[in-house]
C-alpha positions, 0 to 999 in steps of 0.5 A: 464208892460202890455200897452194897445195900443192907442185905448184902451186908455179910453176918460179921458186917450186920453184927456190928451195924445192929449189936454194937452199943452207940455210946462210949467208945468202940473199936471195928479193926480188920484188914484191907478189903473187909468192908470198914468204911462200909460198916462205917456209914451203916453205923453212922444211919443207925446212929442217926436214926437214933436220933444221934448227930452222927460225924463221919470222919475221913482223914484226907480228902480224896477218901472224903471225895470217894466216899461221899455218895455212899449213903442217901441219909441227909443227916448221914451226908451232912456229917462226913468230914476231913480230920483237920477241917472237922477237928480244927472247927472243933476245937475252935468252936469251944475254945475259941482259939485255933488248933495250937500246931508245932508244924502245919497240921501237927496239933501240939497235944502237949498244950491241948490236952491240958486244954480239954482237961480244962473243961470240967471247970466251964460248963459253957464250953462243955456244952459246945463240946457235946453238941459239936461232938455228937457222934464221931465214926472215924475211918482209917483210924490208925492214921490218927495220933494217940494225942487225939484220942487222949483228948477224945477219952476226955470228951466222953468222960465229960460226957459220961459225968454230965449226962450228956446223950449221944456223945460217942466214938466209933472207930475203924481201923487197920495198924497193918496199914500206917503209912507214917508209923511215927506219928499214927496209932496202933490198935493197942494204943487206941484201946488204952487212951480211949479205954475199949475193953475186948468185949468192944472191939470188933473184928472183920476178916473176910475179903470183899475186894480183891481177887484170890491172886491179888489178895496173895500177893498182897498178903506177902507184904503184911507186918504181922501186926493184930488187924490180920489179914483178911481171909483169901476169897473163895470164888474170885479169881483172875491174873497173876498180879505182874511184876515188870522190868522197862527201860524208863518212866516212857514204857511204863506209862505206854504199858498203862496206856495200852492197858486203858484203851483195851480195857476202857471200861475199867476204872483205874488207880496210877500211884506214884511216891512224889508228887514231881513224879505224879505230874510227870507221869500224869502229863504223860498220860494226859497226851497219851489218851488225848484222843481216847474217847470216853476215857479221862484222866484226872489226878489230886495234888495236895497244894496244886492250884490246879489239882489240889480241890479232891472235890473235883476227882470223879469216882466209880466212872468206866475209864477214869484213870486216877493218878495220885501220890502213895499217901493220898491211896488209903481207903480207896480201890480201883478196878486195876491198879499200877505202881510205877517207878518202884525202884524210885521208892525210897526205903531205910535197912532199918524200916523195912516193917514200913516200906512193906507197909506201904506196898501192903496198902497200894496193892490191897486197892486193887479189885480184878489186876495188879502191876508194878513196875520199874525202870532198870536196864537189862540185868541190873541189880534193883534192891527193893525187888529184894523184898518182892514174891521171888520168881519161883513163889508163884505169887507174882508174874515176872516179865521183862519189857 
């Protein structure tokens, strides 16, 4: 992850490193681009400098890979953490027991929140609670669910009525970019379980990421939901993000291939809906690029034997191209990205607010060039383009293969 130093960080950015107080709970909401996991991590050294045990908690592992060298603070680096593997440590530690799931990794807040309720009447597991809570910096906040939230306002209530230091909550988040709206939170939602009134929640809206065209394009798919969109940039231009027809998933890669070895000091993002199209489309480019020196291709599969250790993806390296499923993008950005096979995204009439959510977060990831892509004949009707930038808007570069 590529961290500007604390100069560089912009006024908004500083205000809310320097001014925002480090106990109880507060909210930093703001769009693709602004600089959340920035903030993040800044906030987590101050905490530490505070004398604070600050968490910094990612809700998947490719985002806790890619974020991983971002600050040189040992206390700081000690702190970042998965959700379940933090949350699930947690939980065990003070009450002795696993999480209780109605799924695999879909916590049953019904009977844990009665459980932290609990905690008011023993003043061991209370004690376990604080120090193993500290203070806990949540990135991509909106993915949580209310459940945790609810059992975290416990947490600090407790702390709160103890006296217990250094027990707080900082969260960072964007509702624009939920990628499974049923079980994730909006701004309003986190607001009320944890109680935040407006004069603790901050805001970010300027765009440090994308390019002016890239961020337009973008911005076609927001929802309108409150964390905005972030201000176009001023001074960053480049290409028309592109939207191209091919004859079939062949062309697609060979497009990306081209692209790699003309550009083989760029660091590139490929993001595919399944994971059976992932492996296909990676093995395809693994022998595609075989003989390209100094290019490496790499991908994370949740669950692979192979590929499922997000320890083992390398970030912020000239010519690495990474392959990942939809899900696995959030928080991260590349040099360019690609997004293949669009017409393969499956979508419901009835939840088109989500399928534009998604394309708002994979194309927000991209820095300096944008394409998607999808396989149709000639001619043929393909409904999601439906919901595109039409050709004569100007925001994307139609072509045809």
């Amino acid at each position: 992850m590529k961290t500007p130093t604390y100069e560089d960080l912009s006024k908004e950015q500083d205000a809310i490193c320097v001014l925002a107080p480090l106990d109880g709970a507060t909210l930093v909401s703001g769009p693709p681009g602004t600089g959340k996991t920035v903030v993040a991590f800044y906030r987590a050294e101050v905490a530490a400098k505070k004398q604070q045990t600050p968490r910094l908690i990612m809700y998947n592992n490719v985002l806790w890979k890619y974020s991983s060298n971002a600050s040189k603070n040992e206390k700081v680096k000690e702190g970042v953490d998965t959700y379940f593997h933090w949350f699930g440590g947690w939980w065990k530690r003070v009450f002795n027991a696993w999480i209780p799931q109605v799924a695999p990794y879909r916590p049953d807040w019904e009977t844990m929140i009665p459980q932290a309720l609990s905690l008011a009447a023993d003043a061991r597991a209370q004690q376990r609670a604080f120090e193993q809570w500290g203070h806990l910096i949540i990135d991509e906040g909106q993915d949580f669910a209310k459940g945790f939230y609810q059992i975290a306002a416990v947490v600090l209530a407790h702390a709160s009525a103890n006296g217990a230091k250094g027990v707080a909550v900082t969260v960072l988040a964007d509702e624009n970019q939920r990628l499974s709206a049923d079980t994730n939170s909006c701004l309003a939602e986190i607001e009320s379980s944890l109680g935040i009134p407006s004069a603790r929640h901050y805001t970010l809206e300027k765009n440090y990421r994308n390019t002016y065209e890239i961020a337009q394009a973008a911005a076609h798919f927001y929802c309108g939901l409150r964390s905005g969109i972030p201000a176009l940039p001023d001074g960053r231009h480049g290409n028309t993000p592109r939207l191209v027809r091919l004859d079939d998933l062949d062309a697609s890669v060979e497009m990306v291939r081209r692209f790699v070895v003309n550009q083989s000091d760029l660091e590139v993002g490929v993001f595919l809906p399944t994971k059976a199209m992932q492996t296909k489309y990676y093995n395809k480019l693994v022998y595609r690029l075989r003989d390209v020196k100094g290019v490496h291709v790499q991908r994370f599969t949740s669950g692979d034997a192979e590929h499922g250790d997000a320890d083992d993806l390398t970030f912020d390296r000239p010519g690495t191209v990474t392959v990942l499923c939809d899900n696995s993008c959030k928080g991260l950005e590349f040099d360019a990205v690609f997004v293949p096979e669009i017409q393969a995204r499956r979508w419901e009439p009835v939840a088109i607010d989500h399928m534009r959510m998604q394309f708002y977060v994979l194309s927000s990831r991209a820095r300096q060039h944008l394409a998607f892509m999808y396989s149709a004949k000639v001619g043929e009707r393909v409904p999601i383009l439906d919901h595109f930038p039409g050709r004569d808007a100007g925001l994307l570069e139609w072509i045809d293969g």
